[in-house]
C-alpha positions as CSV (number, residue, x, y, z in Angstrom):
1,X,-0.4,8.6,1.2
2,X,3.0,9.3,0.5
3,X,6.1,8.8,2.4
4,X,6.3,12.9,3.3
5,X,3.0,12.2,4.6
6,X,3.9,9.1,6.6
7,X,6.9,10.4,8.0
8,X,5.0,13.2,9.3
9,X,2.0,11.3,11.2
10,X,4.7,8.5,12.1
11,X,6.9,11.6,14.1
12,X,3.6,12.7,16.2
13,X,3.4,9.6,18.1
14,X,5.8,10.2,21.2
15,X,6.3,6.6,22.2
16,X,8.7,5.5,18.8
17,X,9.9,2.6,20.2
18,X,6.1,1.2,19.1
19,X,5.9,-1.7,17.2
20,X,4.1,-1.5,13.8
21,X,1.9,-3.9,12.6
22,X,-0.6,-5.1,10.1
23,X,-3.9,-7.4,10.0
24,X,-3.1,-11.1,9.3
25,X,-4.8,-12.7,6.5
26,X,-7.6,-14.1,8.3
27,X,-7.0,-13.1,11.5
28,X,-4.3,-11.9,14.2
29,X,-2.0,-9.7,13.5
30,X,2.0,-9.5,11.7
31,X,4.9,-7.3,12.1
32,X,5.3,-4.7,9.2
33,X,8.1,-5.7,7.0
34,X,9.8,-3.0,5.0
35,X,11.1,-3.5,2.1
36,X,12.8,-0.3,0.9
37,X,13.5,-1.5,-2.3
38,X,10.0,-3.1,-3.1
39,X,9.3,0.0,-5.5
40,X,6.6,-0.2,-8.3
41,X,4.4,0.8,-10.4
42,X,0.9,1.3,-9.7
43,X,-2.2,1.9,-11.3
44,X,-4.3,3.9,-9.1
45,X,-8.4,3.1,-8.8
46,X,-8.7,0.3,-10.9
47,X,-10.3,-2.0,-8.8
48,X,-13.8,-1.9,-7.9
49,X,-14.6,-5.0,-6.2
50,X,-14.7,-4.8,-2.1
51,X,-12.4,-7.9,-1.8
52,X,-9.9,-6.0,-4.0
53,X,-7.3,-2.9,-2.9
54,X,-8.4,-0.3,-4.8
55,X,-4.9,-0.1,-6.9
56,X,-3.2,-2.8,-8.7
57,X,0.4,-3.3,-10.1
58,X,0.6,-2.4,-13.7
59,X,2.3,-5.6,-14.4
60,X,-1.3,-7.3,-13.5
61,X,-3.8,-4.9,-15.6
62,X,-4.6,-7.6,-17.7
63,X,-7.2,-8.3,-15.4
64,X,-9.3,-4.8,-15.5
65,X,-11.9,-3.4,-17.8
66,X,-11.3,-0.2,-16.3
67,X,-9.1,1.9,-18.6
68,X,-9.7,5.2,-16.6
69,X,-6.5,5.1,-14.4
70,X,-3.5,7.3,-13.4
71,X,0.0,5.5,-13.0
72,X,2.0,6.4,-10.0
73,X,5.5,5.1,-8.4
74,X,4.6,3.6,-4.9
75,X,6.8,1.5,-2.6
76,X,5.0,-1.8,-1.1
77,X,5.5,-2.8,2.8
């Protein structure tokens, strides 16, 4: 998703006074915390097992076997 794309589904909800929020670690549930200048990059896909986001920082690629990857700017919240 891209911020365009958030910013667009974000302005149909009529009640923007909503709080946003995001699964705890084990349970319950956090307040989203932005952090505008949290930008990185991103390897997209590299990640295959189910306990794992799908993308990884490309500061941590050290990790994969999985060389098939594109690399994309992405901000973190």
């Amino acid at each position: 998703m891209t911020v365009k794309q958030l910013i667009e589904e974000l302005s149909k909800i009529e009640d923007q006074d909503l709080r946003v929020m995001t699964s705890g670690y084990e349970g319950g549930f956090n307040d989203l915390e932005t952090k505008t200048n949290n930008i990185q990059f991103m390897a997209l896909d590299v990640n295959e097992e189910w306990y794992y986001g799908k993308h990884e920082p490309v500061d941590n690629l050290y990790e994969t076997t999985n060389t098939n990857y594109q690399i994309v700017k992405a901000i973190i919240l």
